[in-house]
N, C-alpha and C positions, 0 to 999 in steps of 0.2 A: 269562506274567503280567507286567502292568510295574506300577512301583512307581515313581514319581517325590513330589518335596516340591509341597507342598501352597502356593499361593498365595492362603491365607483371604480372603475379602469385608475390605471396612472392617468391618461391625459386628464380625466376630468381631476383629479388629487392636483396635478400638475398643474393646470389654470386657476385653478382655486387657491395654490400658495402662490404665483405671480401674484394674482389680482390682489391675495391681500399683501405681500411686500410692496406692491407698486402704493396700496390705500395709505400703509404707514409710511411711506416714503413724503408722501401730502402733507402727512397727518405732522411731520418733523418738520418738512421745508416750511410750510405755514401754520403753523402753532393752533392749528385747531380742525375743527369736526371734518369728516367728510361731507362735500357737497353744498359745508356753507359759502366756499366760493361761487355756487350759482343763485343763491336765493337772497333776499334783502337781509338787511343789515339789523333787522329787527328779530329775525328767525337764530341769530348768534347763536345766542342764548341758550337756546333751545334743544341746536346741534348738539351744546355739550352735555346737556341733559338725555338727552337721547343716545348721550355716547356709539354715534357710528362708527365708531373704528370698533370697539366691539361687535356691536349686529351685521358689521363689516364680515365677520368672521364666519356666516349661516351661510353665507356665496359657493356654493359647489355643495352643499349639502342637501340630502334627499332622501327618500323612499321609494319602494314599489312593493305592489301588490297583486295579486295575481287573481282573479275571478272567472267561471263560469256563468257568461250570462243569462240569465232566467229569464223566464217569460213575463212576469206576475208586472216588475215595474212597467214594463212597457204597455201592458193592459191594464193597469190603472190609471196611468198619465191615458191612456186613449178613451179611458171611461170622463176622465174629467176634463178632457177638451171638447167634450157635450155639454156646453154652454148654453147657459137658457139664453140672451141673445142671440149668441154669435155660435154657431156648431164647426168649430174648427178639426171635429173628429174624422179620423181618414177612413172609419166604416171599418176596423179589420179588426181579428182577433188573430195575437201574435201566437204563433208556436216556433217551433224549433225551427230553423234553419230561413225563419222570415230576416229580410234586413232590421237591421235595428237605423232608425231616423236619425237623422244629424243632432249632436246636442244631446239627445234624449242618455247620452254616454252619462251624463252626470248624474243619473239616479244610479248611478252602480260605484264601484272602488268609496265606497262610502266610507267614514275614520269611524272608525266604533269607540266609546270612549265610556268610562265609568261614571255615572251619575254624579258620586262624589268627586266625580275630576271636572266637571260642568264650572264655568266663570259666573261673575253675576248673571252676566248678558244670555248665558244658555249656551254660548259657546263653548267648545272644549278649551283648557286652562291653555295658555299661553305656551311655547316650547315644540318639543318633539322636532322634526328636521325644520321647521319655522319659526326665523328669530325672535326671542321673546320680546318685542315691541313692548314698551310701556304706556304708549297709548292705547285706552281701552277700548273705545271703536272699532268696529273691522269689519269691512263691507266689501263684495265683489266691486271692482273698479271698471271691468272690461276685460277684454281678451281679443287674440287673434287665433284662429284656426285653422288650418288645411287638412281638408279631408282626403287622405290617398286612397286605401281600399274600402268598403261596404265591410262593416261590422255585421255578425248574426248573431239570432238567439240562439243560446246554444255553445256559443265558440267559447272557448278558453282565452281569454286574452290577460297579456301583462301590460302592469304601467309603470312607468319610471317617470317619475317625480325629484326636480329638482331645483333648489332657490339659486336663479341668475343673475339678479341685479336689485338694489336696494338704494331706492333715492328719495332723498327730502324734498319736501317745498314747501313753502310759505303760501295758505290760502287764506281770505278774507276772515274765514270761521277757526284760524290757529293752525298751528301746526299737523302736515300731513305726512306720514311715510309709504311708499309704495314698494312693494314687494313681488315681484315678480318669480314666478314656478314656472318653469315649463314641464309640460307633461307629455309622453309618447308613450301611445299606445300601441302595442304591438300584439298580433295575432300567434294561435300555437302552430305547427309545424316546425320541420327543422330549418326553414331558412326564416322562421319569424317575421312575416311581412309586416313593414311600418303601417298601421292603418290611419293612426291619427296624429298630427302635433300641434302640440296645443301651447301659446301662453298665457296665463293666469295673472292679472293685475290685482293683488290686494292691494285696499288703501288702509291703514292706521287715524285715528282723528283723534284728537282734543276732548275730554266730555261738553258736553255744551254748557255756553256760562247759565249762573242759575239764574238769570233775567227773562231765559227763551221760555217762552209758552207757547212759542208757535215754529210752525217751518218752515216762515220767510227765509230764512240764515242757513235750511239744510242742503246746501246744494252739496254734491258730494266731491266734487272738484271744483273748488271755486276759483281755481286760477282761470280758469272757463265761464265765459260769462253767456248764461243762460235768455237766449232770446227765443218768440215764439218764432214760430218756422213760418217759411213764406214761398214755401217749396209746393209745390202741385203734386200731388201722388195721381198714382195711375191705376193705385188700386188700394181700400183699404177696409176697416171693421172697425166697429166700437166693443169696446166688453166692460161689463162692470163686474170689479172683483168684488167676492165677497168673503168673509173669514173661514166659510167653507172651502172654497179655493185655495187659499191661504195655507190654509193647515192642511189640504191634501197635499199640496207641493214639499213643504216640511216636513212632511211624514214621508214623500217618496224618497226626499234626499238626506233624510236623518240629520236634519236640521234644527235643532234647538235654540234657534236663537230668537231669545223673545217680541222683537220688533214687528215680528210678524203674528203673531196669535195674544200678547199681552198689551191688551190698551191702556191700561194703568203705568207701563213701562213706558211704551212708547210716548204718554205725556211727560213720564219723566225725562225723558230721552229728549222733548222739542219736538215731537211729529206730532201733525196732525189726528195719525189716526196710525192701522195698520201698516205697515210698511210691504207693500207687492215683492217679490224676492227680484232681483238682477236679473237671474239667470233663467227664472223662468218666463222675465219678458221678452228674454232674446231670442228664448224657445218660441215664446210665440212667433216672433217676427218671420223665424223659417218656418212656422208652421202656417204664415198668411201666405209666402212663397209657394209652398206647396199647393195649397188651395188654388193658388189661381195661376202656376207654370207646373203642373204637377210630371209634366215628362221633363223636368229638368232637372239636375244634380249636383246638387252646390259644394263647390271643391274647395272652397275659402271662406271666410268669413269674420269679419269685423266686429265690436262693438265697443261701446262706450257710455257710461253711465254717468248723466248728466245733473241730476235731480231727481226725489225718489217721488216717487207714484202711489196712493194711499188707497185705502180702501172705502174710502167718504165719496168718492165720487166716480164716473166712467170715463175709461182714457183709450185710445185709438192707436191703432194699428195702422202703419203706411207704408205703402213700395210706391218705387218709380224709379222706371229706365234709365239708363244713363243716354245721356246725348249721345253717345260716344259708340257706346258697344250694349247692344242689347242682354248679353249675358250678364254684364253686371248693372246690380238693382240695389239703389240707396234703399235704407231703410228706417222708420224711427218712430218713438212711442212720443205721441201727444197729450198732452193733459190739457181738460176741458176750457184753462183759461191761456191755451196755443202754445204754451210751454213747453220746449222739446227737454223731455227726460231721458230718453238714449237714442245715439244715434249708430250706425250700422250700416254694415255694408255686406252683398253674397255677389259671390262669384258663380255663374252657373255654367252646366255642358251639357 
């Protein structure tokens, strides 16, 4: 894999010094942060501590990288969707020129990083084309997706990676910042077909105050107020993760980050227990899709992480039709006490 910096067109140079003259132009007319015009009067503070008109300045900044995809991650993610309940596996053994699944994109363009460049948290240190936030949290928030062509094993594809937007808010649990990448993935040939575009939500958080022993307080967007769902699926699964789980999915996506396989951490941290990763519950949700409309081909897709999911207890898998139009199928992960932990939505053809 190589991985070099990105030498953006003019337009994208060009909307990236607007956006930041128009930030400073805020930042003079009203004597403070960006963005603290939208949030309470209590988050001030915080802005200036967070100094956004600096992190203002990572807006048009990016990478790509360029990979051949192999066969290997997508035969192990399909070894361990053999679920001792629930067999979410599609029965196939990938080789070259098979499709590669929706989503399954994120066990490849992986960040490779030095051990000693590792955060407390297992993450890679803070920086590179992503503002060095000084909040030390950092958790998948959600995303949106449109898939245009069928990726293969095999293909040579590029990605181009880039921070589009960066906004504050004030949640119950402190302050949050969200950071927005988009990603596009493009196939080789010489007209480079778009196959996928992607936007990436990180969130930034607060450490938790040292009071928390538990994960009543960890919701992950608490401007969202977390109710159990009362929605009727039309189709769904139970699965109980287990730290094997856990740590397979961390290992497909060169994952380090301890929330997920350190339980001494994550008490430090205010979780329950293990932390389930985001992304590979969203992976599940089209892979309950697939299961049960398997001739259909999902061209979009939504999601949204509401509340984290542990490895202490089994959480549920749900679709259901839309009133509206049968090709699109709500989606969302339930915890045992009705608690919707993400929610989501596919588009299908």
């Amino acid at each position: 894999m190589k991985h070099q910096g990105c030498d953006y067109s003019v337009a994208y140079e060009g909307i990236s010094t607007i956006i930041i003259i128009m930030l400073r132009r805020l930042l003079s007319r009203h004597g403070r942060g960006v963005h603290c015009y939208t949030v309470s009067k209590r988050s001030s503070s915080a802005c200036s501590r967070l100094d956004l008109s600096n992190l203002a300045q990572w807006i048009g900044k990016g990478e790509q990288s360029i990979e051949t995809l192999s066969s290997f991650p997508a035969n192990a993610f399909e070894a361990t969707l053999s679920l001792p309940d629930t067999n979410l596996s599609r029965g196939l053994c990938f080789v070259d020129g098979d499709e590669l699944p929706p989503l399954w994109h994120w066990m490849h363009f992986l960040p490779v990083f030095k051990l000693s460049d590792a955060g407390y948290d297992g993450h890679a240190a803070l920086g590179g084309f992503l503002p060095p936030v000084p909040l030390p949290r950092r958790m998948w928030a959600g995303g949106r997706l449109n898939f245009h062509e069928p990726m293969y094993i095999g293909q040579t594809v590029r990605k181009v990676s880039v921070v589009t937007n960066i906004q504050h808010k004030a949640g119950q649990s402190g302050d949050l910042l969200f950071v927005t990448v988009q990603h596009r993935l493009f196939g080789d040939g010489i007209d480079e077909k778009l196959l996928v575009s992607e936007e990436h939500d990180i969130v930034y958080r607060e450490p938790p105050p040292a009071n928390i022993i538990n994960s009543t307080s960890q919701k992950l967007d608490t401007t969202h107020v977390v109710t159990p769902s009362r929605q009727q699926s039309d189709f769904s699964c139970s699965i109980k993760p287990s730290p094997v789980l856990l740590f397979r999915y961390s290992a497909l996506t060169f994952n380090g980050h301890r929330i997920h396989y350190d339980q001494p951490f994550c008490h430090e941290e205010g979780y329950d227990g293990l932390v389930v990763h985001g992304p590979l519950l969203a992976t599940l949700l089209l892979e309950l899709v697939h299961k049960h409309v398997p001739d259909k081909v999902a061209v979009y897709f939504s999601f949204r992480a509401l509340a984290p999911v542990f490895d202490t207890a089994s959480f549920s898998l749900h679709g259901a039709y839309s009133k509206h139009d049968n090709n699109v199928i709500d989606l969302w992960v339930e915890c045992t006490n009705g608690t919707v932990a993400m929610k989501a939505q596919v588009t299908v053809r």
